[in-house]
C-alpha positions in Angstrom: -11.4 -21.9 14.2 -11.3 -24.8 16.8 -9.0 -23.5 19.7 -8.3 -25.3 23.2 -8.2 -22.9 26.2 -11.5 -21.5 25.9 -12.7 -19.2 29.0 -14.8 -15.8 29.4 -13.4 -13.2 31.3 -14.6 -10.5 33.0 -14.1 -6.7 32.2 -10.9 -5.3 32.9 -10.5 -1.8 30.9 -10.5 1.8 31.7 -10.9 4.8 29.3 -7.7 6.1 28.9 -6.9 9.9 28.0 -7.7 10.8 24.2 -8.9 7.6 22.9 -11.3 4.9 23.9 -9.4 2.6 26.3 -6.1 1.7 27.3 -7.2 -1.9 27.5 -10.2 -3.0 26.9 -11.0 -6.4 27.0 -15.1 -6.4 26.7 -15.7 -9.6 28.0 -13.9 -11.7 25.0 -13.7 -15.4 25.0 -9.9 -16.1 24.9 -9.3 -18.3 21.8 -5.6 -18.6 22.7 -3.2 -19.7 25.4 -1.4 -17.0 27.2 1.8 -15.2 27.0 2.7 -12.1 24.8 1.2 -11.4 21.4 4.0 -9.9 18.2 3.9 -6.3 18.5 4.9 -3.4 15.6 8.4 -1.8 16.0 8.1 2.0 16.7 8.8 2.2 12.6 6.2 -0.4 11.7 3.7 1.9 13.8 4.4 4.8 12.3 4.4 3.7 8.9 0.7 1.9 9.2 -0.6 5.0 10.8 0.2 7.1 8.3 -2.4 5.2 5.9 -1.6 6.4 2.5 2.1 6.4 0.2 2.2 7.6 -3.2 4.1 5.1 -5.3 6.1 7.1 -8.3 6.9 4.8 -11.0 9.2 7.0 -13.6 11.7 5.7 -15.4 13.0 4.3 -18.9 9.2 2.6 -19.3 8.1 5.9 -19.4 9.5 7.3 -22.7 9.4 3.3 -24.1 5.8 3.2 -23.6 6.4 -0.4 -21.7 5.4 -1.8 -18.3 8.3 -3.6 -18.6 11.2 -2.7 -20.8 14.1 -5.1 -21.7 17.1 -3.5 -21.0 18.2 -2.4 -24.7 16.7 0.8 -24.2 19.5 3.7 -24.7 19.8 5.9 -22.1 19.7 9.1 -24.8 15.9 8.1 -25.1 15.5 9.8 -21.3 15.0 13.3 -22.3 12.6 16.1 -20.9 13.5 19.4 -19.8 10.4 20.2 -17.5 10.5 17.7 -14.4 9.5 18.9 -11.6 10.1 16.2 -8.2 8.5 19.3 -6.0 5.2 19.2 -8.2 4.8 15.5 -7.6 5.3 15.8 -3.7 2.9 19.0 -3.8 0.4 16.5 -5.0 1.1 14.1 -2.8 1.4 16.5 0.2 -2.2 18.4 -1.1 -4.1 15.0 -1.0 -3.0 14.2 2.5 -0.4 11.3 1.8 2.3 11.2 4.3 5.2 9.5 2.1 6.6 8.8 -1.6 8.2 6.3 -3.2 10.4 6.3 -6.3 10.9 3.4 -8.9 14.8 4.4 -8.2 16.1 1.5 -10.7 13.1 -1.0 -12.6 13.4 -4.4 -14.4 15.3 -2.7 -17.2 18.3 -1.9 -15.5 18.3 2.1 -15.9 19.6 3.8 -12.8 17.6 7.2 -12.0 21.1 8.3 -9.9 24.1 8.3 -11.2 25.6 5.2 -10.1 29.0 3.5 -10.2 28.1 0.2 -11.2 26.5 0.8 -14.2 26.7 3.5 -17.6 22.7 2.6 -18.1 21.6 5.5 -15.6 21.0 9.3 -16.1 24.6 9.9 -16.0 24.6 9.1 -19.9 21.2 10.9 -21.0 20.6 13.6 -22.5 18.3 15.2 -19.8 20.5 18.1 -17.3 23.1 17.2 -19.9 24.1 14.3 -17.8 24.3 15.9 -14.8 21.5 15.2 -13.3 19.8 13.3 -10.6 16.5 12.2 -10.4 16.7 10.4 -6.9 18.2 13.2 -5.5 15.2 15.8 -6.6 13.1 13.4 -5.3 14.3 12.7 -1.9 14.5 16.8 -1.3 11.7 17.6 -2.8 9.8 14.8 -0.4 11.4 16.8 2.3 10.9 19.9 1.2 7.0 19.4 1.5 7.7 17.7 5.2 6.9 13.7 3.0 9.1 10.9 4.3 10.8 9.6 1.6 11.3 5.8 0.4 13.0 3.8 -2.9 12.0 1.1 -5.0 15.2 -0.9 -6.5 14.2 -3.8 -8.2 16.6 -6.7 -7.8 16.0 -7.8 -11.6 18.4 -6.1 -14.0 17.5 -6.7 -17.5 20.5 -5.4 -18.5 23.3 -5.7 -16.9 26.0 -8.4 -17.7 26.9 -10.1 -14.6 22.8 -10.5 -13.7 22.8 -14.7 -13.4 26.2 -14.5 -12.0 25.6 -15.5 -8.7 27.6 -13.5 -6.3 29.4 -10.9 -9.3 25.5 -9.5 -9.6 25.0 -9.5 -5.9 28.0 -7.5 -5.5 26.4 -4.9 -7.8 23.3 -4.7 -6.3 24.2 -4.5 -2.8 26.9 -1.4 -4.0 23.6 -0.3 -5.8 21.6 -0.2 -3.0 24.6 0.9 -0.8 24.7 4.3 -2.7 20.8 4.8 -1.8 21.2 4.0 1.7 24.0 6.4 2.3 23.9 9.2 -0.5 20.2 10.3 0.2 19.5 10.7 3.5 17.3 9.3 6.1 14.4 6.6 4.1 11.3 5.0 5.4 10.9 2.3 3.2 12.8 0.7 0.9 10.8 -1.9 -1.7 12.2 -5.2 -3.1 10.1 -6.5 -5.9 9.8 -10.2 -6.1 10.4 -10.8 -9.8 13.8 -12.9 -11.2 13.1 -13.3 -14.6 16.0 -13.6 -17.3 19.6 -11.6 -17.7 20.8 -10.3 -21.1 22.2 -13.6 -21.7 18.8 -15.3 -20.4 20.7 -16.6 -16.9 18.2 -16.1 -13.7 19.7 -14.6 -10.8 19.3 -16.0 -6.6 19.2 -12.8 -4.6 20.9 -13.0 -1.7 18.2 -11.9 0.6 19.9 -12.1 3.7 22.7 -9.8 2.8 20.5 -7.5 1.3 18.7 -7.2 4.8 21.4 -7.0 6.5 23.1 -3.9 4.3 19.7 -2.0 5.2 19.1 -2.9 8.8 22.9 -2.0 9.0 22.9 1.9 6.9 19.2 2.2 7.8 18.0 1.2 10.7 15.0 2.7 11.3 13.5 2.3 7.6 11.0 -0.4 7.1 11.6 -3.5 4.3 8.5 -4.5 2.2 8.8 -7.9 -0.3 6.3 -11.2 -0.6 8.5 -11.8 2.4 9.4 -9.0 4.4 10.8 -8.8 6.5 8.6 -5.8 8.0 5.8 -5.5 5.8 4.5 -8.1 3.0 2.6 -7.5 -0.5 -1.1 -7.7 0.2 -1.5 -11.1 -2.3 -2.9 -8.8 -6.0 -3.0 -5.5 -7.3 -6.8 -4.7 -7.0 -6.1 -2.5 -4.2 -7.7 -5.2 -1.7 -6.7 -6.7 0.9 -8.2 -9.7 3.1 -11.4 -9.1 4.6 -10.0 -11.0 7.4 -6.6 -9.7 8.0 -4.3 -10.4 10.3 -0.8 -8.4 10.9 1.1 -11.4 12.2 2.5 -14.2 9.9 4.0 -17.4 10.2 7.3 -16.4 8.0 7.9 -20.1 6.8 4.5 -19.5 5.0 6.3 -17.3 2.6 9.9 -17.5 2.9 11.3 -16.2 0.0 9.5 -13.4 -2.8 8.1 -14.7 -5.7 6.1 -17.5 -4.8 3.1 -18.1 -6.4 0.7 -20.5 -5.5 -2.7 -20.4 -3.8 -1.3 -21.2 -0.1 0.8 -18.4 -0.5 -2.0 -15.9 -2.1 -4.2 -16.8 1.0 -1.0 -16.3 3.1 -0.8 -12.9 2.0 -4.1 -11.6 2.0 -4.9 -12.9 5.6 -2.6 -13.4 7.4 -1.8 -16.1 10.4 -3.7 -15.4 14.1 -1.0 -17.4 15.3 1.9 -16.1 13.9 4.9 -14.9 15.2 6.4 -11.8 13.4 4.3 -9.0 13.2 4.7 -8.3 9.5 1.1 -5.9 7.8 -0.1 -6.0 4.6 0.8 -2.9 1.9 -1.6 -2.7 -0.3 -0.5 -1.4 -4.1 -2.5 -0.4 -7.0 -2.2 2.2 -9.5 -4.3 5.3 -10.0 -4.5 4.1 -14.0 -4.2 1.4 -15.7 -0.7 0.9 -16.1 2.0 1.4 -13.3 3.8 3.8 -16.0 2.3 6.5 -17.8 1.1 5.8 -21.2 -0.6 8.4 -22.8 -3.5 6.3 -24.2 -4.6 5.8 -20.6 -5.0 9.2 -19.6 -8.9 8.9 -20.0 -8.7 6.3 -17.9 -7.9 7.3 -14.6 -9.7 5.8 -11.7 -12.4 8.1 -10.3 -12.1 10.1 -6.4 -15.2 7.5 -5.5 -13.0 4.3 -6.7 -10.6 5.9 -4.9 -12.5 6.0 -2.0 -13.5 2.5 -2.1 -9.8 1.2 -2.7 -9.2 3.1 0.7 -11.9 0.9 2.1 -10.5 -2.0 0.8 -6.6 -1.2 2.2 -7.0 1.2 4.9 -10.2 0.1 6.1 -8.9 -3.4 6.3 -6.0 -3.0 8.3 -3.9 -2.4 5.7 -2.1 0.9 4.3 -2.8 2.5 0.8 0.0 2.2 -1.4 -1.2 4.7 -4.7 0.9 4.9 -7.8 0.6 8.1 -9.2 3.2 8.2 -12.5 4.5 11.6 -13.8 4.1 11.9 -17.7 6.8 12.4 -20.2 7.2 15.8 -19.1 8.4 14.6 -15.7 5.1 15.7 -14.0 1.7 14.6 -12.9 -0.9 15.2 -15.4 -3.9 17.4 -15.2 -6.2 14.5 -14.7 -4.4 12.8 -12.0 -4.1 15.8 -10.3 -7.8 16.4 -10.4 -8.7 13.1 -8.9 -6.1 13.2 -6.0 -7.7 16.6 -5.4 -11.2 15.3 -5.2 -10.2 12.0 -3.3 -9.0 14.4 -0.4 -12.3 16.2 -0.6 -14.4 12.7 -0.3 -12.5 11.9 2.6 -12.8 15.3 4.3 -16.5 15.3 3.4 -17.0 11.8 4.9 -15.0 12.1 8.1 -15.7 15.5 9.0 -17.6 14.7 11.5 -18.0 11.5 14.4 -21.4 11.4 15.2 -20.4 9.1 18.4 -17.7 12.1 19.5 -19.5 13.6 22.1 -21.5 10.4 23.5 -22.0 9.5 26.7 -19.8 6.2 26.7 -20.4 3.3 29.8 -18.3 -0.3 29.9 -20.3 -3.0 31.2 -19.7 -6.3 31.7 -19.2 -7.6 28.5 -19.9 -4.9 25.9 -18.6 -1.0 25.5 -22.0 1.2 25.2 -22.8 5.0 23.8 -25.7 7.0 24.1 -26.4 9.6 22.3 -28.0 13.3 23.3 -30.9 12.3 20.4 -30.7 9.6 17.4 -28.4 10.4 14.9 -28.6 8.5 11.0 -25.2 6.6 9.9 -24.0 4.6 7.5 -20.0 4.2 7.8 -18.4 2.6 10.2 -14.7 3.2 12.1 -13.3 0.7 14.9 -9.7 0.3 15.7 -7.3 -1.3 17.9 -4.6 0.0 19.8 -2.0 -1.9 17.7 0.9 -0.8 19.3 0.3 -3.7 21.6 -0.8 -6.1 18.8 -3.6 -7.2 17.3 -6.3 -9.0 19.3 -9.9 -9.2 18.4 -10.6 -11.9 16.5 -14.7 -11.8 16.3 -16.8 -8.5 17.1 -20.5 -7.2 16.7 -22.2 -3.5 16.9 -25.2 -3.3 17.6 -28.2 -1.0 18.0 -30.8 -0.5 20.4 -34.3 -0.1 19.2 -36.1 1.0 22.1 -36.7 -2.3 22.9 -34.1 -4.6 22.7 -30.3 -5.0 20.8 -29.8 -6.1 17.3 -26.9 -6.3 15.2 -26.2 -4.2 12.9 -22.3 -5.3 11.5 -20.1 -7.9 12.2 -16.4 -9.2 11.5 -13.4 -10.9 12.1 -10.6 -9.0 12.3 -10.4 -5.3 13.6 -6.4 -4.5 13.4 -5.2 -1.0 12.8 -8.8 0.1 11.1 -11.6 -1.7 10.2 -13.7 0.4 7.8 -17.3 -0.5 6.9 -20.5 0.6 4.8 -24.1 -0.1 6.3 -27.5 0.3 5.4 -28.5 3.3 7.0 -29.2 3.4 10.7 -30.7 5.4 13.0 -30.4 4.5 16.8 -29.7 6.8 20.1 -27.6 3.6 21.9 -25.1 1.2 20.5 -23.0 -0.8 22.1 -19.6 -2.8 21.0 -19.0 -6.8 21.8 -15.9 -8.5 20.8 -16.9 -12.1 20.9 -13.2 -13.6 20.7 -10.2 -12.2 21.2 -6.4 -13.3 21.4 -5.4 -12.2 24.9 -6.4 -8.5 26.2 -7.9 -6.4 23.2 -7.4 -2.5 23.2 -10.6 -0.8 20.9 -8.8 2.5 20.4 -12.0 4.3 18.6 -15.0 3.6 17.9 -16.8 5.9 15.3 -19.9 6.7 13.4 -20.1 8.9 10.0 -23.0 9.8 7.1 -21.3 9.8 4.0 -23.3 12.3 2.2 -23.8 10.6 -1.0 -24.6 7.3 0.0 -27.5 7.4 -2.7 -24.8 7.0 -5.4 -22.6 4.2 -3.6 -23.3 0.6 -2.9 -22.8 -1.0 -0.1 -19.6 -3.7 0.2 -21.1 -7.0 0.6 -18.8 -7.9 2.9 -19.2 -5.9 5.2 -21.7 -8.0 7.2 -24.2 -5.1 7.6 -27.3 -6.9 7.7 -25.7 -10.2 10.0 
């Protein structure tokens, strides 16, 4: 990066109760001019600290067997007898996600509430003999296990008529999405897919964006708004559950302006982020615990291990990013056995790994220019944790740890970006004294933790090569 403005400046920090620092600057070199960096809203915070969501895509595709159906489907082909909303949150709940949410309406039109502006819902199956409501099991059963809950409504509607008609569609959608707002209770998120593909009579629809974020900010002001776009959160560029190993928080919004682009500016846009942006807008990261984002039944011996698992959350989570998991109930309306299995074991990996912060009880000193622990007697790791205090913004821009071998420092990982979380696999390591430099740094960095783990079976992973463990 080639920045003006360059200066060192001295230490400035203090440890602060129940975290590492209320500001901690470290000696950075400033790599921008000053004045105040974008900073989450209290909603934005709490939805990036809650690290994982359980994405629920049930729907029409379900009993089609189709990722994406066409909007002939008839609504008497949505029959089951045995869902069961408060399974799915139990799961969710059980492998310590903190929120759901629901396909509420996909690319093929079918409502999962029964809605006025359309006969292609629930309200015409079979299933509760048209009575019921799978929105509204949903959002209480999310409550019910103490899960915020969130919707999906996709903006393309495969099948009904006035989709290409301009402002007659956007009329239905906004009443669509009016219902959600007000007929379920408080929501965290709400999720606008990018695509605008073709209308039953092959017309392509232009979303009015702007009145769509208006109607939420409006009848839900505290719930957060995710698209290619935002305007509070932005897709993470693929759906390889990976976000940029540099990854910034704040965007330049004229970078992507609308959902939907695709290009590679706007890929690289996505993934990393802009330094010098001015929203604060982070990355959700979505992927699918199989194959497909609906269940199929030919894919149920293909569910991703609790070590994939793992690694996706090092990948998302561990790059500033939060873990957005589909998990899709089965014909049946619930999770299958297998899934199940996995979620279970993926909270046990975690537990096993973070159980315990080899750098919790260190003796911690701030010099000059670096944040130093000692230890009572070496300890062996191979996972690292470092995070900023991002609820006032993102700062570091270039760090190092390094260990002391008795007789002098070396560096043992290095990055970029830091954000929320920065998680990160080393070759093993054994050292009594570490210290924490952050090279460069957009005004005053705050390193909220800094933390140390074994993972147990490190034998049977591999370490990210990205990581910068051996710099």
């Amino acid at each position: 990066m080639s920045h003006s403005g360059i200066s060192r400046r001295g230490f400035l920090g203090t440890l602060g109760a129940g975290g590492l620092a209320a500001a901690l600057p470290l000696g950075a070199k400033n790599i921008a001019t000053p004045g105040m960096r974008p900073r989450p809203s209290l909603s934005q915070l709490a939805w990036q600290r809650e690290e994982l969501t359980m994405f629920v895509h049930f729907g029409m595709n379900t009993f089609s067997d189709r990722e994406w159906g066409d909007g002939r489907e008839s609504p008497s082909a949505f029959a089951l007898s045995k869902l069961d909303a408060r399974q799915w949150a139990r799961a969710a709940k059980q492998a310590g996600f903190g929120s759901m949410i629901l396909t509420a309406k996909h690319h093929d039109g079918f409502c999962l509430w029964p809605t006025a502006t359309t006969r292609h819902s629930v309200a015409a199956s079979p299933w509760r003999d048209g009575h019921g409501d799978v929105v509204r099991e949903f959002t209480d059963a999310c409550r019910a296990e103490g899960l915020r809950a969130g919707l999906y409504l996709s903006p393309w509607d495969r099948n009904h008529p006035t989709y290409g008609q301009g402002d007659a569609y956007n009329d239905i959608y906004i009443a669509q999405l009016t219902e959600l707002l007000t007929h379920y209770g408080r929501l965290f998120e709400l999720w606008f897919d990018g695509a605008n593909g073709e209308g039953p009579d092959g017309r392509h629809q232009h979303y009015d964006w702007a009145r769509i974020h208006a109607t939420v900010r409006k009848l839900q002001p505290d719930a957060v708004m995710f698209s290619d776009a935002g305007p509070d959160l932005r897709w993470v560029g693929n759906e390889h559950g990976s976000a940029g190993a540099t990854n910034w928080s704040t965007v330049d919004p004229a970078r992507v302006s609308a959902p939907g682009a695709n290009d590679p500016w706007t890929t690289e846009a996505l993934q990393q982020g802009d330094p010098d942006g001015s929203v604060w807008r982070p990355a959700e990261t979505d992927v699918s615990i199989r194959p497909g984002w609906f269940w199929h039944a030919n894919e149920s011996s293909k569910v991703r291990s609790p070590d994939n698992l793992l690694e996706l959350y090092f990948s998302s989570v561990g790059r500033n990013s939060k873990l957005l998991l589909n998990v899709p109930p089965n014909r049946d309306g619930l999770i299958d056995a297998a899934d199940l299995a996995v979620l279970s074991a993926f909270r046990a990996r975690r537990d096993e790994l973070f159980a315990h912060d080899l750098l919790r009880d260190a003796r911690t000193v701030h010099r000059n220019d670096s944040l130093e622990f000692e230890l009572a007697k070496p300890a062996t790791f191979d996972v690292i944790r470092l995070q900023e205090d991002i609820a006032h913004g993102q700062h570091v821009a270039g760090y190092r740890l390094q260990a002391h071998d008795g007789s002098d420092w070396h560096t043992i990982h290095w990055g970029n970006t830091i954000g929320y979380t920065r998680l990160a696999r080393i070759a093993p390591t054994t050292a009594q004294r570490l210290r924490l430099l952050i090279d460069f740094a957009y005004g005053s960095p705050r390193i909220a933790r800094v933390a140390l783990f074994r993972d147990p079976r490190t034998s049977g992973m591999r370490k990210r090569s990205d990581d910068h463990g051996d710099a």
